[in-house]
LUMVEXKE-671578 format. One record per atom (N, C-alpha, C): residue number from 1; residue in three letters; z, x, y. Coordinates in steps of 0.1 Angstrom, whole numbers. Example, Ala and Ser with C-alpha at 12.3 -4.5 7.8 and 13.67 -1.06 7.14 Angstrom:
// LUMVEXKE-671578
1/ALA/78/132/-57 $
1/ALA/78/123/-45 $
1/ALA/78/132/-33 $
2/SER/71/128/-22 $
2/SER/71/137/-11 $
2/SER/79/129/0 $
// end
This chain:
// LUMVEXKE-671578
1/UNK/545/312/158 $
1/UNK/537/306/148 $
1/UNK/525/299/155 $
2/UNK/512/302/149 $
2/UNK/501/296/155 $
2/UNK/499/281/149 $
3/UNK/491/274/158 $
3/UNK/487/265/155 $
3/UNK/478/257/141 $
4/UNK/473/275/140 $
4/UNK/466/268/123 $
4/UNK/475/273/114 $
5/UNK/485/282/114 $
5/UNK/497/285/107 $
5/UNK/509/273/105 $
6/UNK/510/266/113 $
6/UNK/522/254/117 $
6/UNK/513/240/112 $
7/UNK/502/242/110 $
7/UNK/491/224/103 $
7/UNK/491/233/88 $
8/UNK/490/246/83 $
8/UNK/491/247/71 $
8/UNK/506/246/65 $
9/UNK/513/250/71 $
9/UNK/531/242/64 $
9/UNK/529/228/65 $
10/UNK/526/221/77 $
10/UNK/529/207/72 $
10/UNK/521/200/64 $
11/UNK/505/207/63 $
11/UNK/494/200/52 $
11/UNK/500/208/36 $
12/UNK/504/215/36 $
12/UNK/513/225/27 $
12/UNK/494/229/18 $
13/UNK/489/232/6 $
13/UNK/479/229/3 $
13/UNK/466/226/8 $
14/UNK/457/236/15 $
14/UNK/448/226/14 $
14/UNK/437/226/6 $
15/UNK/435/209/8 $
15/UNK/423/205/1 $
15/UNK/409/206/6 $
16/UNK/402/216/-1 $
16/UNK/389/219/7 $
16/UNK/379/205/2 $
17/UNK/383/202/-6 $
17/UNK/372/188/-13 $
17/UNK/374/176/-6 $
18/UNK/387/174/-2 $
18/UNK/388/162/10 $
18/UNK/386/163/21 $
19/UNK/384/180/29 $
19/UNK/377/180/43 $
19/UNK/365/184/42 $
20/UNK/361/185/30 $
20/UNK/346/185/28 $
20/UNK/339/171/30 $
21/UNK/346/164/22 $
21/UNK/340/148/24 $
21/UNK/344/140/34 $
22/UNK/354/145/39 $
22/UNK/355/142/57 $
22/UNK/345/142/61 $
23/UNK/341/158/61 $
23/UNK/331/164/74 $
23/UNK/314/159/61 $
24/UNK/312/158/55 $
24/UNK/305/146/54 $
24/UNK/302/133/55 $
25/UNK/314/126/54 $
25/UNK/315/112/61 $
25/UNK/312/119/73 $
26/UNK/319/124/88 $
26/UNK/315/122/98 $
26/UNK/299/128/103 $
27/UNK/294/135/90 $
27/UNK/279/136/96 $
27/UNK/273/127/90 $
28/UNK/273/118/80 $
28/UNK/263/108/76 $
28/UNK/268/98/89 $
29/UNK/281/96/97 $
29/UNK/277/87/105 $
29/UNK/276/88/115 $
30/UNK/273/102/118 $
30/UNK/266/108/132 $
30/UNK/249/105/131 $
31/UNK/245/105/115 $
31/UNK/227/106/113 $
31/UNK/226/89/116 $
32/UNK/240/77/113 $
32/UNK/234/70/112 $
32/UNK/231/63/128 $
33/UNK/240/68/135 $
33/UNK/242/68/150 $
33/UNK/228/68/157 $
34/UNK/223/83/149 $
34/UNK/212/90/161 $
34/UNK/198/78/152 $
35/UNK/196/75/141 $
35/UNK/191/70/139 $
35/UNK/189/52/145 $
36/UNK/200/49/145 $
36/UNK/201/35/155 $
36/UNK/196/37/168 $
37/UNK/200/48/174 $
37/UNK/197/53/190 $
37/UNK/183/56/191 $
38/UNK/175/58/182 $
38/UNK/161/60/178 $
38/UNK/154/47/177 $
39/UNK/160/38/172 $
39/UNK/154/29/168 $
39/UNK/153/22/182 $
40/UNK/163/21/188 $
40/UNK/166/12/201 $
40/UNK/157/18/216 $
41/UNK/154/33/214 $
41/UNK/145/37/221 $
41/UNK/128/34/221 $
42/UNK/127/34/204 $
42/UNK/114/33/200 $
42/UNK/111/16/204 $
43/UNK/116/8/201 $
43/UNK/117/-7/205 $
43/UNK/111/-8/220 $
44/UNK/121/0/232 $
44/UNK/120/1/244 $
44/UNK/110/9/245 $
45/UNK/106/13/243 $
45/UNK/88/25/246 $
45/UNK/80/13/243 $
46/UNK/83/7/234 $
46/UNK/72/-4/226 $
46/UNK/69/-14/231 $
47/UNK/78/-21/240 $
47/UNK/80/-32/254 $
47/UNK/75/-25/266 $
48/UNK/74/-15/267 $
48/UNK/71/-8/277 $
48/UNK/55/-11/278 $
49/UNK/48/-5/263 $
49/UNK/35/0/260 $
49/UNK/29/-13/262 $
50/UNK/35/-29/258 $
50/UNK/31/-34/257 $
50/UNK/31/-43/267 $
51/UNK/38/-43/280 $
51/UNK/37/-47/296 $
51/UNK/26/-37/301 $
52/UNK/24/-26/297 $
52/UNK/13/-18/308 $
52/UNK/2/-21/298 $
53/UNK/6/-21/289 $
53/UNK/-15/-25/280 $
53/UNK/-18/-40/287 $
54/UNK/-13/-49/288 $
54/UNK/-9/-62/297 $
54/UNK/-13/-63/306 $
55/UNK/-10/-55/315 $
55/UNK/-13/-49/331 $
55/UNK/-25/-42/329 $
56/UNK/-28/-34/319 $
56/UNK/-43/-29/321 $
56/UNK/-56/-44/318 $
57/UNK/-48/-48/310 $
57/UNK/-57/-57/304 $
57/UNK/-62/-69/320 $
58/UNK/-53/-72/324 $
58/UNK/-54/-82/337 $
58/UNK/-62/-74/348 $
59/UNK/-60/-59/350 $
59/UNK/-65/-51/360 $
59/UNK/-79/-51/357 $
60/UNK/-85/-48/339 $
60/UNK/-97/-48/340 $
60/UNK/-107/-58/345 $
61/UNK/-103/-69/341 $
61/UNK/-108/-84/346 $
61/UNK/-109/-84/363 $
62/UNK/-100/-79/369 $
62/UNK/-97/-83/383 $
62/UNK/-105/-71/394 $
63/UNK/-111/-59/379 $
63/UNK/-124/-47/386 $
63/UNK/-132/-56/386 $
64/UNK/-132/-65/377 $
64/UNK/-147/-69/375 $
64/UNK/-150/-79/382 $
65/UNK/-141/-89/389 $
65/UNK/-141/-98/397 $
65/UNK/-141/-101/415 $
66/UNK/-131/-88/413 $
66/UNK/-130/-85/424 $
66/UNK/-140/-84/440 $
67/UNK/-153/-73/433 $
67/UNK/-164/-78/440 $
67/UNK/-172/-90/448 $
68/UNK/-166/-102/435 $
68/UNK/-171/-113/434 $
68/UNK/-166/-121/447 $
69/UNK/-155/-118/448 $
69/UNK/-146/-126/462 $
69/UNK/-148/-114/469 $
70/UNK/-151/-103/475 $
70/UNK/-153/-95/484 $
70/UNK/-170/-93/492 $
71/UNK/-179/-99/479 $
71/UNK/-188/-98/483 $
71/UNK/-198/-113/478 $
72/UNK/-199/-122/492 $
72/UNK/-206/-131/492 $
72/UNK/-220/-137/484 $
73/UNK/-227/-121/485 $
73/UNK/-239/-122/480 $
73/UNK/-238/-122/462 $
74/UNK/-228/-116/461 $
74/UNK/-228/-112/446 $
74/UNK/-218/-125/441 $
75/UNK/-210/-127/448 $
75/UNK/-203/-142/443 $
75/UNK/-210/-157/444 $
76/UNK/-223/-152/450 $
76/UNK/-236/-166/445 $
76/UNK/-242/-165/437 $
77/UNK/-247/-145/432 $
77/UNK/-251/-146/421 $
77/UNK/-247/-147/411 $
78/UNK/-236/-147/408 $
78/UNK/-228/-154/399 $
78/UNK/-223/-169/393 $
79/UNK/-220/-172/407 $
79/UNK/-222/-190/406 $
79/UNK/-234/-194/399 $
80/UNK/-244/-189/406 $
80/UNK/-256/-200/405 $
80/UNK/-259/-195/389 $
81/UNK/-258/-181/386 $
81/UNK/-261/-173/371 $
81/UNK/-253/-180/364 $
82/UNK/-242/-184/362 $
82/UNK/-233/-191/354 $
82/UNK/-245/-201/349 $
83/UNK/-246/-210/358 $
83/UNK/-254/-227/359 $
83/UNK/-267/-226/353 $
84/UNK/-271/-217/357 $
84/UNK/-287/-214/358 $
84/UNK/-294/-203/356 $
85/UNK/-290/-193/348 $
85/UNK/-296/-178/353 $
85/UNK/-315/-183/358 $
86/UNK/-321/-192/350 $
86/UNK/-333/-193/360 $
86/UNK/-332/-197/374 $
87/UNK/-326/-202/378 $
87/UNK/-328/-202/395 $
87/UNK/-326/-186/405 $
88/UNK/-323/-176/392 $
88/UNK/-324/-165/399 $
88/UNK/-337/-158/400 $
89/UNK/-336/-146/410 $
89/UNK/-347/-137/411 $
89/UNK/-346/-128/400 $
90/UNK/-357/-120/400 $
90/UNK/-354/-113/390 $
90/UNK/-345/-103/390 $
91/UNK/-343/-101/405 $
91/UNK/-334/-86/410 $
91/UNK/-318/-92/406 $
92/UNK/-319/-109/410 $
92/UNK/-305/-112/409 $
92/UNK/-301/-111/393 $
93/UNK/-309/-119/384 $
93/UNK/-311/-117/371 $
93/UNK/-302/-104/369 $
94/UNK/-312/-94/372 $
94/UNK/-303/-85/365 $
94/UNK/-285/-80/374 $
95/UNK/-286/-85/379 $
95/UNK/-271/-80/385 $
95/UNK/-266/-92/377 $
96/UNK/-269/-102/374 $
96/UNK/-258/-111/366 $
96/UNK/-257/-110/354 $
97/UNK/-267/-99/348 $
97/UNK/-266/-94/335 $
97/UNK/-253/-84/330 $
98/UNK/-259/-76/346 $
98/UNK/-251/-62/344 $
98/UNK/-232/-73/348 $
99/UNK/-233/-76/353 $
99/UNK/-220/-84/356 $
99/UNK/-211/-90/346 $
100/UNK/-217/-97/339 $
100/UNK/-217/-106/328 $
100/UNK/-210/-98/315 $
101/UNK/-220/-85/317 $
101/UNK/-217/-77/306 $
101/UNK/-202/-68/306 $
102/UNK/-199/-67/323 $
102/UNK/-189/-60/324 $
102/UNK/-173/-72/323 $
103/UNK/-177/-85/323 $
103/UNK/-167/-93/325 $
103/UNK/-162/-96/306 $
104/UNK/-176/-95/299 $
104/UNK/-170/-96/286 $
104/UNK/-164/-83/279 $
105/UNK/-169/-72/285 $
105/UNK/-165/-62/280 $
105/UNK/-148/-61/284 $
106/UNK/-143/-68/294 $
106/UNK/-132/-69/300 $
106/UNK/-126/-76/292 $
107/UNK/-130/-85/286 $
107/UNK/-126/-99/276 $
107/UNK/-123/-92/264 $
108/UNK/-132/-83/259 $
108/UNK/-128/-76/249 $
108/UNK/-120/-68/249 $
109/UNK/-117/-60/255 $
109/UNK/-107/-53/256 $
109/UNK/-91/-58/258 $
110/UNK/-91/-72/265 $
110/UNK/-76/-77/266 $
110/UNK/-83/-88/247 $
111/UNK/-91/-90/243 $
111/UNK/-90/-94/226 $
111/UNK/-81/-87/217 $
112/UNK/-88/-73/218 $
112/UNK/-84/-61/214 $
112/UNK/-68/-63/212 $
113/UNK/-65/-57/226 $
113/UNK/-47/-59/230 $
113/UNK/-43/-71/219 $
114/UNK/-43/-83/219 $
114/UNK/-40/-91/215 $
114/UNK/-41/-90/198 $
115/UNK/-49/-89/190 $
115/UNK/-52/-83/183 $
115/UNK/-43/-72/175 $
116/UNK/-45/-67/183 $
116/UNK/-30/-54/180 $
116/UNK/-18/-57/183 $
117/UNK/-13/-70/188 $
117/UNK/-1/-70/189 $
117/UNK/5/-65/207 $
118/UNK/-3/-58/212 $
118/UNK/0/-50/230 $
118/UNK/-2/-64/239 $
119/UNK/-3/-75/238 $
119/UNK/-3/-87/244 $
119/UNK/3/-100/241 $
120/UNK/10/-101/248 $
120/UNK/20/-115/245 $
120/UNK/14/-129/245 $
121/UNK/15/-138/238 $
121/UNK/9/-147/227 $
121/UNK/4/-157/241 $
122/UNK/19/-162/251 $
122/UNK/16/-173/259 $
122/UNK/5/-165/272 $
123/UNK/1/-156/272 $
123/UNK/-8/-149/285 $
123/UNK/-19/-146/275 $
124/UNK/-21/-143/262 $
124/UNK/-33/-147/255 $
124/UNK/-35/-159/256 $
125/UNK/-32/-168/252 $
125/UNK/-31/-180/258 $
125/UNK/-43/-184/270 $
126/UNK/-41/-183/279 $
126/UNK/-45/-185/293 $
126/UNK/-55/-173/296 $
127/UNK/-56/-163/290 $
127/UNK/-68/-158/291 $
127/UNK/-80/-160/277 $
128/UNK/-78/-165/266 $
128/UNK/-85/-173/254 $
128/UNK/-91/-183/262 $
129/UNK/-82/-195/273 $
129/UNK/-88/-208/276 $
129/UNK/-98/-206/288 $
130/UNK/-97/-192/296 $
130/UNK/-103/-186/305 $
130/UNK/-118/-183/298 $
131/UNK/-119/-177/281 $
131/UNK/-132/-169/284 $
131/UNK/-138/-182/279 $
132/UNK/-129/-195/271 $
132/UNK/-136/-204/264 $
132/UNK/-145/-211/275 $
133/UNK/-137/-212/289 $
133/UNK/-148/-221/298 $
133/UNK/-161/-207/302 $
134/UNK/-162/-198/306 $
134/UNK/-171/-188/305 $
134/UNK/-181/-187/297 $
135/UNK/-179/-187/285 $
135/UNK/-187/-181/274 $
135/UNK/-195/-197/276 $
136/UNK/-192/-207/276 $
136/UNK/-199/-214/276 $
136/UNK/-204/-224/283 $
137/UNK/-208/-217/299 $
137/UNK/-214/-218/308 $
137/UNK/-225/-213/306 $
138/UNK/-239/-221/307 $
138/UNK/-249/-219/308 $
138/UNK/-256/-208/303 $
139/UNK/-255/-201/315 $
139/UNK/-261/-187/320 $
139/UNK/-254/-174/311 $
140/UNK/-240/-174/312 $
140/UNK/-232/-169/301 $
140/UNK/-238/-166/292 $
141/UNK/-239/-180/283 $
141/UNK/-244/-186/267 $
141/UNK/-259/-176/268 $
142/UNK/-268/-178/274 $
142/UNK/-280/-176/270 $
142/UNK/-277/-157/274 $
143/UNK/-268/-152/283 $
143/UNK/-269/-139/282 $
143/UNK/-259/-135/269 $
144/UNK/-251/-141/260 $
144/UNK/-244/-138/247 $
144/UNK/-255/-141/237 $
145/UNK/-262/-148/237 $
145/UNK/-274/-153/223 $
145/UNK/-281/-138/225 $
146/UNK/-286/-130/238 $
146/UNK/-291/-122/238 $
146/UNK/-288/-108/236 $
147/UNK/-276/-108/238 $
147/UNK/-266/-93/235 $
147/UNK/-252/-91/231 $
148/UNK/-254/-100/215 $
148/UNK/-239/-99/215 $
148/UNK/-239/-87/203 $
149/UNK/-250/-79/201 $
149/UNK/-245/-65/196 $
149/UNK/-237/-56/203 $
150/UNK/-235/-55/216 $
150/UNK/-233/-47/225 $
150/UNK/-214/-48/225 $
151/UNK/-211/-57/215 $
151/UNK/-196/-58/214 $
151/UNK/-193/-57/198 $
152/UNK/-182/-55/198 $
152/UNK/-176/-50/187 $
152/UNK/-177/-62/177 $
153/UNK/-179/-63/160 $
153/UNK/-182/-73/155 $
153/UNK/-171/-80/156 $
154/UNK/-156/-76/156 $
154/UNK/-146/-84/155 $
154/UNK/-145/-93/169 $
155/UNK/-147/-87/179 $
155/UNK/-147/-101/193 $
155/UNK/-161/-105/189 $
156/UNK/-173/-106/184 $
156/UNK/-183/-118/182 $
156/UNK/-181/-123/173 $
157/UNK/-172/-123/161 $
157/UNK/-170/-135/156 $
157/UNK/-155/-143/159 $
158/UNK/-147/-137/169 $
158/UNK/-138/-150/181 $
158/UNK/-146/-155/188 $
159/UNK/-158/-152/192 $
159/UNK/-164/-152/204 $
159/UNK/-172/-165/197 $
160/UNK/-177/-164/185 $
160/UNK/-188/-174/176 $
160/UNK/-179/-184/172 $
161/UNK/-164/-181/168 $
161/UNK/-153/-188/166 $
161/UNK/-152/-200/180 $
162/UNK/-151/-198/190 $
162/UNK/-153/-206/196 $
162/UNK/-157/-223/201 $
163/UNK/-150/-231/205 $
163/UNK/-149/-246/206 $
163/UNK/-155/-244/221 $
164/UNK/-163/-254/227 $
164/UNK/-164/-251/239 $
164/UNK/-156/-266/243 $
165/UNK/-150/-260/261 $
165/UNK/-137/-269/266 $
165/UNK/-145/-283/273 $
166/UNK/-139/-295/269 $
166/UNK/-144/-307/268 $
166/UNK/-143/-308/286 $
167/UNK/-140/-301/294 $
167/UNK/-139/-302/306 $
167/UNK/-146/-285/318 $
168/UNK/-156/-282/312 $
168/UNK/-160/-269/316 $
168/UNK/-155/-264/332 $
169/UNK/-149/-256/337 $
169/UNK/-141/-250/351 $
169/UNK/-143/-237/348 $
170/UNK/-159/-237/351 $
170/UNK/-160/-223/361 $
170/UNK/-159/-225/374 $
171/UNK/-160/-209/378 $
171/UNK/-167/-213/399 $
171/UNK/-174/-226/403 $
172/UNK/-184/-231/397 $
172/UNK/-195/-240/406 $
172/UNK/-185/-254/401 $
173/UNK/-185/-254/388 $
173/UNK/-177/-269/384 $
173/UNK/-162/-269/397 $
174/UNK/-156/-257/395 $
174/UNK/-144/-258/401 $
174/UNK/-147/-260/418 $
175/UNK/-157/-257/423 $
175/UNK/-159/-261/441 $
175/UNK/-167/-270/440 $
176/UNK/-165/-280/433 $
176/UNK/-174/-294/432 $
176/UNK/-187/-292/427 $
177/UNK/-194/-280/422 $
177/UNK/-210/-284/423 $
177/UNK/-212/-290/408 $
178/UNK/-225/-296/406 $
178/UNK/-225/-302/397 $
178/UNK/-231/-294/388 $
179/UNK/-230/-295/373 $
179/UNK/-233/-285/360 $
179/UNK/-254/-297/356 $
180/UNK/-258/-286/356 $
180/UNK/-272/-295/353 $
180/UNK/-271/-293/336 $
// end
């Protein structure tokens, strides 16, 4: 006697309607399995997306700065452009424009992030209290009065939203020099 001959004497009858709703129960809780398993992946890609948009967001800031501490000449014209863009030349002028422009464009982009949700609230945080002393430094200020089409309308009105910090710490404030 075979084995599916020896389960049909002891099932004596069978019921096709009760192994039909078996083998439906066990595939509705196979869909609900792969669906949980979906979900718990999708979550984890999402934490993923949202540590490397993070990391991009910090990297772009640190292109744009980076020069600044590597190169002496360009890290004065910055200082002093913050304080004063008039005490510059005109050649410097424009490198602190082109600079300025690449540091907010940087700012916008980790806004953005934030924005959408791809940046975590306490490191918004600390880069918000970052552009608040920037933006309104000096030299900054007078190159945002002059080009703030050049950004997206939603960062110029955070950017116009703006309080300026009752204790200004840029570069020059932050190595002692004094704010005129």
């Amino acid at each position: 006697m075979t084995f599916v001959s020896s389960l049909l004497v002891i099932m004596g009858e069978i019921n096709w309607d009760a192994i039909s709703a078996i083998s439906q129960l066990v595939g509705s809780i196979a869909v609900v399995l792969s669906v949980l398993y979906l979900a718990l992946q999708v979550h984890q890609s999402t934490r993923v997306a949202k540590l490397v948009n993070q990391d991009d967001a910090a990297t772009a800031l640190r292109d744009v700065t980076k020069p600044l501490m590597e190169n002496a000449e360009l890290e004065r014209i910055w200082r002093i452009g913050l304080e004063d863009i008039g005490a510059l030349s005109v050649e410097e002028r424009a490198r602190f424009v082109h600079a300025s422009y690449q540091f907010l464009k940087a700012f916008e982009t980790i806004h953005f992030h934030y924005v959408y949700g791809l940046m975590d609230k306490q490191l918004w945080e600390g880069w918000h209290e970052l552009l608040r002393h920037y933006i309104f430094a000096p030299g900054m200020a007078q190159y945002w009065k002059l080009r703030p089409e050049l950004f997206s309308e939603r960062f110029r009105n955070f950017v116009n939203s703006l309080e300026p910090p009752a204790n200004p710490r840029t570069v020059g404030p932050l190595v002692g020099e004094k704010r005129k």
